[in-house]
C-alpha positions, 0 to 999 in steps of 0.5 A: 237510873237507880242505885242498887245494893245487897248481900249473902250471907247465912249469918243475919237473921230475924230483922237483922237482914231487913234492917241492913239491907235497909240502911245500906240502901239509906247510904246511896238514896241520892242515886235514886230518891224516888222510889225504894224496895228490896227483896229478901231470900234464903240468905239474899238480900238485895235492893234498889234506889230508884231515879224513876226515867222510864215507865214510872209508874210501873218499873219498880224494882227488885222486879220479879219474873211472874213465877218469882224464879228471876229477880233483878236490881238494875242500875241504868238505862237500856237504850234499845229496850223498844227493840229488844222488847219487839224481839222478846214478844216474837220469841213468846215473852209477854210483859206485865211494864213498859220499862226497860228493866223489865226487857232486861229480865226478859232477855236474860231469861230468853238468852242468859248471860249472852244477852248482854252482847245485845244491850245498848245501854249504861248499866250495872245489874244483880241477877238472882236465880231463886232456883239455882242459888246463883248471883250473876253482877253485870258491867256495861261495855265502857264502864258508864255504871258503876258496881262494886263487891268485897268479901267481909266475914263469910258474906259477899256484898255488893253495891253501886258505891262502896260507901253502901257496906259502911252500913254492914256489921263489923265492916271496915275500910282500909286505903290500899297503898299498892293501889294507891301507887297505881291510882297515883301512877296512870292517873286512875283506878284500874278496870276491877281495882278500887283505893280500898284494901279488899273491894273490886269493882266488876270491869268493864265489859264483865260477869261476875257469877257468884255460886256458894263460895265460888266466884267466876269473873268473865269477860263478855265483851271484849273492847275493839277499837279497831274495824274494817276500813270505810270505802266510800269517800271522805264525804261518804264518811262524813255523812255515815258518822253524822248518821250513826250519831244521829241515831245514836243521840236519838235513842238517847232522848228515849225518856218519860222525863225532859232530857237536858244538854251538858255544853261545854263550847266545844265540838263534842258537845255542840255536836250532841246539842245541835243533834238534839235540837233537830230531835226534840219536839221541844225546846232543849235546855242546855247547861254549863259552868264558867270560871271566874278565873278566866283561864278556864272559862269558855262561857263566850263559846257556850254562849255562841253555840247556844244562840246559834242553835237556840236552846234555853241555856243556864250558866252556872259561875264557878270560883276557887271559893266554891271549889274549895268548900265543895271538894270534901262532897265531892270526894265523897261522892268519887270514893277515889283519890283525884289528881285534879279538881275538875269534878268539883264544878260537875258536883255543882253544876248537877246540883243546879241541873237537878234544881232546874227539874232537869233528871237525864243530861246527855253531854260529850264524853267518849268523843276524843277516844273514839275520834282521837281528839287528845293530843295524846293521840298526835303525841303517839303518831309523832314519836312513832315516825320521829326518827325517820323523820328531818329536823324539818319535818320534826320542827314542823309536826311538832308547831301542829302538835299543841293548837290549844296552846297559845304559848307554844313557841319555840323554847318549847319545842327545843325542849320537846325535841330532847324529849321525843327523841329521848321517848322514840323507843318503848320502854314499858312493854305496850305502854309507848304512847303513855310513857310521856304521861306517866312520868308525872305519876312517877312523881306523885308516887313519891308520896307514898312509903310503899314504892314499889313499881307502880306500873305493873298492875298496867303492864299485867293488864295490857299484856293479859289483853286478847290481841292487844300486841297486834294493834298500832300504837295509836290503837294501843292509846285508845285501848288505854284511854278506854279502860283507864282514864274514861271508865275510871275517871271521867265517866266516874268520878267527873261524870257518873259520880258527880251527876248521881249525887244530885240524882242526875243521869248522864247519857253519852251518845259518843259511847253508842257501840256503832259511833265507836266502830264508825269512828275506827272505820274512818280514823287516820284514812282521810287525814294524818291524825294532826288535824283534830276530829277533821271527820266530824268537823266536815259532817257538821260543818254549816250546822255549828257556828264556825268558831265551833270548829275553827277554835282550838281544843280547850280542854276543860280545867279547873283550879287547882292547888292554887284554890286551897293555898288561897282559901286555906280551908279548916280542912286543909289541917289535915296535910299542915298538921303532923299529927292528922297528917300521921293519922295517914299511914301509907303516907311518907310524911316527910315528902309529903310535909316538903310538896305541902310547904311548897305549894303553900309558899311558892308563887303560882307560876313556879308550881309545876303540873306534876306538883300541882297534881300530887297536892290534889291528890295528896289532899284528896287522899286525907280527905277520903281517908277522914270520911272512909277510914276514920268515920266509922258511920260513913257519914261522909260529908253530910251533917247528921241531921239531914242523914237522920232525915234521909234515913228515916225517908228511905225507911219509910219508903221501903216500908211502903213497898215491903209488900210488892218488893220484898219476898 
């Protein structure tokens, strides 16, 4: 795992380019503090940051084929390099290292760009052909990696995060408000958008092939949530998924550091940890958060699953203070507006995994969009048959709909019923199991003086999606799910962001290609998508402790505007004064004054979801815009003491290693 960073560009020349090169690299050094190098050539620059994983003391990057044709920047990990690397020495190739990113080098050579259907893995790449002159940027399938370019003054650059082009000449970042109201609107950035005016991020599944001043952006993986329908029976099932999630957690305890386990108390990540503790020759560390607030701690469940599987557990204690003084780090981190603070505690509980020694985490995402486990999911299948359905049958889907819900009662549902028969019948073209969520964007919207429709980037995505039209509505969901919410938001700036800040890799066994099409196989054909996750409950059933998968799904929260109405930070003066709050120019300064005033004064209780999330997003927004827009530097959240001193590191590193990183 590492952090990559780079140029073209025919104007930097003398040390100009070294120079660049190095302190973007300086901006990213928390991805990848133990090692640094770049390489230098006829207008290229590009280097990495280095989380030394896998063959530490020989994968050193940029890495070179021995004729110096090839030269790569990988940011990841390649889970199935052992067997690629069996393949690649029957075909002839031979090998200088042990790393994984040396296999990758190796198959692009071998196969070209085809090679990438063969990876299992997360990872973002920087492929330079010295003898053609081309630059080829690479996405892993889900999106688990990040990797960002813009177009600045006749250069092309390109980075793990956007923060690493503060550090090119006369570069300047600019908040998009088009994007804005998307990001606002479906909760996330969409595959290839960022918030910022001229920067793209390569989507999921994607190749970007840069030659001269042409740009050619393919797509070399499509996403399938559909498969061929399991035959056997419903205990057949159970043990083919337990199999393939075995497996698949198995490649991903392939480390040459310890591997730690994040455990939330839920199914998912009980799951991973019990399947981790059966695989490791040693005893699994696991890791958690709880809350204070007692309405978002599920410490007594984490607990429970860490004695029954007996792993050596640490809890970190989170409350709204700590939320509250940590958000502006993490925003920088996330480089995106947020709509809740959840990926604050993240932020933290990285921080304590890394000072626990802990490198590689492995945790639970990707489970409920492959295994259906959002009520999203339940909504969708309900408002499909809602009106072939007797007000008996809708009263009782709808008592099933919400467990996790203990208020949920029947003023609620009456509530539900006007809204599900309001919502029986599309009306954003290929968006019906969203539009439910959707109308708390609708609101947040608001927010911004350009209010345009902030679906139609949506719309353009799903209508220009390969076979998109033929899949069900709870199909469609998960298509959705995938290339919105989980790449853009929990993978990223929950996950990926949050875990890299503190250079902690997270690895996702639930995102493994052959758990996601075993899960497509055996969806909705044993049960009627009301009784959550039925399949992997009877796989693991007897192995976890029964509240494990007899509780209701909690999902996990975090405090949210109530923290800063409590805490009134000092930079909370940028959304209670006028002048900072002007300094926002996308902003309607007006609605956005009466949403401040309200959350500020309003008892809790009275303060709605959609109000809730427009004031994070609002404050996230400010926050993002003083560290990006306004701070010139990208200084971000750090003090400038230890920027010098992270600086002068890295410098000292690259300096170090010029002689066999740098051409």
């Amino acid at each position: 795992m590492c952090g990559l960073a780079g140029f073209l560009s025919s104007e930097l020349q003398g040390d100009a380019a070294p120079q660049v090169i190095t302190s973007m690299l300086s901006l990213i050094h928390h991805r990848g503090p133990d090692e640094a190098g770049y390489y230098l050539d006829d207008g290229i620059a590009m280097g990495a940051v280095r989380l030394s994983i896998i063959d530490i003391a020989a994968g050193s990057q940029p890495m070179s084929d021995p004729a110096g044709r090839y030269w790569i920047c990988f940011n990841g990990e390649l889970y199935n390099h052992i067997e690629l690397r069996d393949e690649l020495r029957g075909l002839g190739r031979t090998f200088r290292t042990h790393s994984d990113t040396e296999v990758v080098l190796q198959a692009w050579i071998q196969w070209g760009p085809a090679c990438l259907t063969r990876f299992n893995g997360a990872f973002g790449l920087a492929i330079r052909d010295a003898a053609t002159g081309e630059l080829f940027l690479a996405r892993d399938r889900y999106g688990k990696r990040p990797l960002f370019y813009a177009d600045h003054s006749g250069a092309f650059l390109f980075a793990s995060e956007m923060k690493a082009f503060h550090a090119f000449p006369g570069f300047r970042f600019e908040l998009d408000p088009r994007e804005l109201a998307s990001i606002f609107a479906v909760w996330t950035p969409l595959p290839d958008r960022t918030p910022f005016r001229g920067i793209r991020q390569i989507p999921v599944g994607g190749l970007l092939t840069v030659r001269g001043g042409q740009r050619t952006l393919s797509t070399y993986e499509e996403l399938r949530v559909d498969a061929p329908p399991f035959t056997g029976s419903e205990e057949d099932a159970a043990a083919f998924v337990r199999e393939e999630l075995r497996k698949s957690v198995e490649l991903r305890l392939r480390s040459d550091v310890e591997v730690g386990v994040y455990l939330s108390g839920g199914l998912d990540s009980s799951i991973v940890t019990k399947l981790a503790t059966d695989l490791s020759r040693s005893q699994v560390r696991t890791f958690s958060v709880e809350f204070q607030d007692k309405t978002f701690d599920e410490s007594s469940s984490q607990r429970a699953v860490a004695e029954h599987l007996g792993t050596v557990h640490s809890s970190l204690a989170i409350s709204s203070a700590d939320i509250v003084e940590n958000f502006p780090s993490a925003v920088y981190h996330a480089e995106v507006p947020a709509f809740r603070t959840a990926f604050v505690p993240m932020y933290l509980l990285s921080r304590h995994v890394r000072d626990a020694g802990i490198k590689v985490i492995l945790s639970g995402e990707g489970a409920d969009e492959a295994f259906l486990g959002y009520s999203l999911f339940r909504e969708t299948l309900l408002r499909t048959s809602w009106n072939d359905l007797s007000d008996e049958e809708k009263a009782a889907k709808l008592g099933s709909l919400y467990p996790e819900l203990g208020h949920f009662g029947p003023g609620h549902r009456k509530h539900l019923t006007g809204l599900f028969s309001q919502f029986s019948t599309e009306r954003l073209p290929g968006l019906f199991s969203h539009e439910l969520r959707y109308q708390n964007g609708r609101f947040a919207v608001r927010l911004l003086k350009e209010r345009d429709e902030p679906f139609g980037d949506v719309l353009d995505l799903v209508g220009s999606a390969p076979d998109y039209a033929a899949l069900s509505p709870t199909q469609k969901a998960q298509w959705l799910e995938y290339k919105t919410l989980l790449a853009g938001y929990l993978l990223s700036t929950q996950g990926e962001r949050m875990g890299l800040a503190h250079s902690v890799e997270n690895r996702c066994p639930f995102l493994d290609p052959a758990v996601v099409r075993a899960a497509a196989s055996v969806n909705l054909k044993y049960d009627d998508g009301f009784q959550e996750k039925a399949i992997l409950k009877k796989a693991f059933r007897g192995e976890l402790p029964e509240s494990s998968l007899t509780r209701p799904k909690q999902p996990y929260r975090a405090p949210g505007a109530a923290a800063f109405k409590e805490q009134r930070p000092d930079y909370m003066e940028l959304l209670l004064s006028d002048a900072e709050l002007g300094q926002l120019d996308c902003v309607d300064p007006v609605f956005a004054r009466k949403l401040v005033n309200k959350v500020m004064s309003t008892p809790d209780p009275e303060i709605s979801t959609k109000e809730d999330q427009a004031f994070v997003y609002l404050l996230s927004t400010a926050v993002l815009h003083h560290q990006y827009v306004l701070d010139r530097e990208g200084r971000g959240s750090a003090e400038p003491e230890s920027r010098m001193e992270i600086r002068t590191a890295v410098d000292h590193r690259l300096s170090r290693l010029s002689a066999g990183g740098t051409r």
